[in-house]
C-alpha positions in Angstrom: 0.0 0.0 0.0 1.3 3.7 -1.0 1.8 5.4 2.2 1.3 9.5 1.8 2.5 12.2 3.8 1.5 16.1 3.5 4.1 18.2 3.5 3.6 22.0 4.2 6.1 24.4 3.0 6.8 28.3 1.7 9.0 30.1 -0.2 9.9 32.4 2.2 11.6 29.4 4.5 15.1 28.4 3.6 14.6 25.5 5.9 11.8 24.5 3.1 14.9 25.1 0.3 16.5 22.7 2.0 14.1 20.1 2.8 13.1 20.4 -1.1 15.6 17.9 -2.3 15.6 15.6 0.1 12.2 15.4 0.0 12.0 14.4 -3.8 15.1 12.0 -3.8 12.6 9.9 -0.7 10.0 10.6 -3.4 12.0 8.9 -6.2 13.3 6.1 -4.1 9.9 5.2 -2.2 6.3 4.4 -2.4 5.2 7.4 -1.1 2.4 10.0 -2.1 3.8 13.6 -1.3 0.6 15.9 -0.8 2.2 18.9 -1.5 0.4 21.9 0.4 1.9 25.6 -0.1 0.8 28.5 2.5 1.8 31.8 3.4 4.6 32.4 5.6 4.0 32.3 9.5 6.1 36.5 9.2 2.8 37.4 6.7 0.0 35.7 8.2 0.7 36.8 11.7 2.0 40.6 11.7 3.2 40.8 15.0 5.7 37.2 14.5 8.5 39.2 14.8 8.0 41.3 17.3 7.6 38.2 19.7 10.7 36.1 18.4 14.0 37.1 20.4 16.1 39.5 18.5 18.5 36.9 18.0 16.4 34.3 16.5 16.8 36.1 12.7 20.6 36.1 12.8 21.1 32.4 13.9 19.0 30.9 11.2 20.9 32.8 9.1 24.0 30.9 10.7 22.4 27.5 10.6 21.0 28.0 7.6 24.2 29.0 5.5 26.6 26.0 7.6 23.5 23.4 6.5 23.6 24.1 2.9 27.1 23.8 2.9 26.7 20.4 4.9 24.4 19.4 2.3 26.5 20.7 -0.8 23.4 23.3 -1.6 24.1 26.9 -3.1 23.1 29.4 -0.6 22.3 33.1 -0.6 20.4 35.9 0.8 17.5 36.3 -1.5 17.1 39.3 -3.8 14.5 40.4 -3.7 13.2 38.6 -0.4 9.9 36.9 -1.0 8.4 39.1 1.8 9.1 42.9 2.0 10.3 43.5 5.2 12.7 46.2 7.1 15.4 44.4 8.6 16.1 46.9 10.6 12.8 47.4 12.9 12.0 43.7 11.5 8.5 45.6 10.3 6.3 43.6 7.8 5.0 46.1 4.7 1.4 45.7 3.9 2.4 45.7 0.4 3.6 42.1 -0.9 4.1 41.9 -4.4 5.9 38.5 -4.7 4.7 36.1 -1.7 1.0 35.9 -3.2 2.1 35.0 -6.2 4.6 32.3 -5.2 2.0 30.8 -3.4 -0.4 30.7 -5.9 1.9 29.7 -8.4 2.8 27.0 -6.0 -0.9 25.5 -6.0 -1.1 26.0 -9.5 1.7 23.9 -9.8 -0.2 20.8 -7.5 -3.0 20.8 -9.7 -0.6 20.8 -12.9 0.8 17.6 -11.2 4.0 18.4 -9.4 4.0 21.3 -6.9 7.3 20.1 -4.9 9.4 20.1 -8.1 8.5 23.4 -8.7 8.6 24.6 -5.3 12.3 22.6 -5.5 13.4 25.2 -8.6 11.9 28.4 -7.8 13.8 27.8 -4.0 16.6 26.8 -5.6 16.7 30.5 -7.9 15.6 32.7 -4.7 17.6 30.8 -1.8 20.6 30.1 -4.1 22.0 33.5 -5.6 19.7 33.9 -8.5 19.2 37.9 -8.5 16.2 39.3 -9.5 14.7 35.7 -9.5 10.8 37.6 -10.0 11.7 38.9 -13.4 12.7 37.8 -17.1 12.2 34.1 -17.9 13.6 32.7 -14.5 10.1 31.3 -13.0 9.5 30.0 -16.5 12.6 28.4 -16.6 12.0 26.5 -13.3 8.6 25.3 -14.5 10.1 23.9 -17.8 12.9 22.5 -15.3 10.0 21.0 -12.9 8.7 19.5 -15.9 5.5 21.9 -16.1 4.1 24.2 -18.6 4.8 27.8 -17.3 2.6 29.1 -19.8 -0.7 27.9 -18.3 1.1 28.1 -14.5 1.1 32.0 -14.7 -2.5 32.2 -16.9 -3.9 30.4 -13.4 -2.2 32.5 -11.0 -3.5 35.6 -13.0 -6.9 34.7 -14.2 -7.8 32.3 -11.1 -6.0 34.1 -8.1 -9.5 34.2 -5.6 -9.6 30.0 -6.5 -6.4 29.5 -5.7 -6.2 31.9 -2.3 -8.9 29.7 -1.0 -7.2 26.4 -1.7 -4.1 27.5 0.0 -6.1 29.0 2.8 -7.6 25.2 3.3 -3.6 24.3 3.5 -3.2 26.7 5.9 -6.1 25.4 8.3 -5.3 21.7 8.0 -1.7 23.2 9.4 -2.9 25.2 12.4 -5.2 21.7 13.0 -2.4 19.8 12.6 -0.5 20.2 15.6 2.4 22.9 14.5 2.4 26.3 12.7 6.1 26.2 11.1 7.5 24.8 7.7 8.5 22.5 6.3 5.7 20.6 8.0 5.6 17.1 7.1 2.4 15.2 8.3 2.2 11.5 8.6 -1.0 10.2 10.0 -2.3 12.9 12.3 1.8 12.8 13.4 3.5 16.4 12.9 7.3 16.7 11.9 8.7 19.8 12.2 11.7 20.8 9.7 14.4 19.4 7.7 15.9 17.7 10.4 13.3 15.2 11.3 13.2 13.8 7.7 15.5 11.0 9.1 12.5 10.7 11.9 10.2 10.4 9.3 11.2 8.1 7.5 11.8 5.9 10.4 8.2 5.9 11.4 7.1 5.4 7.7 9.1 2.4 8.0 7.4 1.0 10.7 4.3 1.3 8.5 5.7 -0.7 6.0 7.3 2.1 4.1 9.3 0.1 0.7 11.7 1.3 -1.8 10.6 1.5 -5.6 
């Protein structure tokens, strides 16, 4: 029997970056279903995040984040632009968000087209790994064509069915807050929450105790 596992993530998260690939290689190797669920980030849903978190919080997953990707061979970058507008300085979310609504969108565009977590995989890989100005020219297009998607009828859906979409993701977003945990990646494994890269290996060890086999 295929097991399946939902697996929150966004594209503000570089912990979701660099889940991505590992998270596709189990895929490949496994019979396992990955429900692929995109939301908003936590910083954009919840104004007042950052004014909560300890001022220090910001600059050590910085740290961790850039020593992980070099433990893990990834390219790794602050994004430009940052998938949230934000001032770093007073740590201040704008009310304006040009790209994060988009992403999203584009990410649940990409389920339905059959494959959000490869696209989700390329697009992190442009914003998270050096890509400058990864919103603009044929980049996004590029990482469809990469993910194996037609970019073409990707960006007619975000444009042309954006209320549809919003209210998918905002389903996501619900089954997250019910499932036990409000952070990403979020993987989900019978009612069971596993909170970020780093319990992948966790994962898959209580997947195997459901009779988790290779391909």
């Amino acid at each position: 029997m295929t097991l399946s596992v939902d697996v929150f993530w966004s594209f503000r998260s570089p912990y979701s970056y660099l889940a991505t690939p590992r998270l596709r290689e189990i895929r490949d190797h496994y019979d396992l279903a990955i429900n692929f669920r995109p939301v908003r980030p936590l910083a954009v849903r919840d104004a007042g995040f950052f004014e909560r978190v300890h001022p220090n919080w910001s600059f050590y997953v910085v740290r961790d984040c850039f020593r992980l990707a070099q433990m893990a061979g990834l390219p790794f970058a602050p994004p430009r632009p940052d998938p949230i507008v934000q001032d770093l300085a007073t740590r201040a979310i704008s009310p304006d968000q040009p790209y994060i609504g988009r992403l999203t969108r584009l990410g649940q565009a990409a389920v339905e087209q059959g494959d959000g977590l490869a696209f989700a995989d390329e697009v992190a890989r442009l914003i998270w790994g050096g890509t400058p100005n990864w919103h603009e020219g044929d980049h996004l297009a590029g990482a469809a064509t990469a993910a194996g998607l037609d970019w073409a009828a990707l960006d007619a859906a975000e444009r042309d069915e954006s209320e549809r979409l919003d209210a998918a993701i905002a389903v996501h977003e619900a089954a997250q807050a019910a499932s036990g945990h409000w952070g990403v990646p979020l993987m989900v494994f019978d009612g069971e929450p596993f909170f970020g890269q780093d319990r992948l290996d966790v994962l898959l060890w209580r997947l195997g105790q459901h009779g988790l086999t290779r391909r």
